[in-house]
C-alpha positions in Angstrom: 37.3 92.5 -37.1 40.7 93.5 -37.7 43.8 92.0 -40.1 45.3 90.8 -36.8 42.2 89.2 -35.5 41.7 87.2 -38.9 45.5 86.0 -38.7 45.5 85.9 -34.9 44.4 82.8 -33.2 44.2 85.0 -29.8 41.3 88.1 -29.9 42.4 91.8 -29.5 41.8 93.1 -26.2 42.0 97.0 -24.9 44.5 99.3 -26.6 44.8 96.5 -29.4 41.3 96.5 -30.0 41.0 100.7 -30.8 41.5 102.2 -34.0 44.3 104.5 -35.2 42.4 107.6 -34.6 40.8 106.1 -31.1 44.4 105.8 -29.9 45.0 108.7 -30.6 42.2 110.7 -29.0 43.0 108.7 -25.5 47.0 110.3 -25.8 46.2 113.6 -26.8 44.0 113.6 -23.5 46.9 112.3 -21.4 49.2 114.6 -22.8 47.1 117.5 -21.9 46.2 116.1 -18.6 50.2 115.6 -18.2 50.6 119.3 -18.9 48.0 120.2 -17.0 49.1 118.8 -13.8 52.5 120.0 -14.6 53.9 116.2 -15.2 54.6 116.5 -18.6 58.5 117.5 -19.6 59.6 119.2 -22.8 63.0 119.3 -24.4 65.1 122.5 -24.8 67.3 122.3 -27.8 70.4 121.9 -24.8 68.8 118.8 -23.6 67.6 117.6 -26.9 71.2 118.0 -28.5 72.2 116.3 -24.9 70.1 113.2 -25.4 70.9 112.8 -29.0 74.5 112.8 -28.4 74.1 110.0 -26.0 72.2 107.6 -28.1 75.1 108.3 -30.6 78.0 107.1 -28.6 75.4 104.0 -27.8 75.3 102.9 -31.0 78.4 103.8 -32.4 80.2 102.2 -30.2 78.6 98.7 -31.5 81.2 98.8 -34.3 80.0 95.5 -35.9 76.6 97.1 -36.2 78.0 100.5 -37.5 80.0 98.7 -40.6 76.5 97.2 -41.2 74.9 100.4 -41.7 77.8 101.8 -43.6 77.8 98.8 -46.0 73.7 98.6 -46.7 74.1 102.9 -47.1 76.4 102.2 -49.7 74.6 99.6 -51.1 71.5 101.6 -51.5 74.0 104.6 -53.2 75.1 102.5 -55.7 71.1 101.6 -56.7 70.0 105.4 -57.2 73.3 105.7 -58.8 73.0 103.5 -61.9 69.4 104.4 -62.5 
């Protein structure tokens, strides 16, 4: 039995039920079977660079949520700073 079924008043079923390394073993297979039947799709560095641009402007333009992340950065400066 897992921590989560202990704590859990509902059992683990399927995926939830597998260990790390079980999990694991059933993606690497459909990964290679996505490759395999020419499904799977990899990133040049264009589209990479393209894709990380665009989740930039997403959350940048949340300007409440970027002062956030500016103050707790500081924050966290300011510790390794005076140690």
């Amino acid at each position: 039995m897992t921590e989560r079924e202990e704590t859990s008043s509902k059992p683990l079923r399927g995926f939830a039920r597998l260990n790390a390394e079980q999990r694991a073993q059933i993606a690497r297979r459909g990964g290679l079977a996505a490759h395999a039947s020419g499904h799977a799709h990899e990133f040049d560095t264009k589209e990479a660079r393209q894709a990380g641009h665009k989740g930039g402007e997403a959350v940048s333009a949340n300007r409440q949520h970027m002062a956030e992340i500016g103050r707790k950065g500081g924050k966290g400066r300011r510790k390794r700073v005076e140690n």
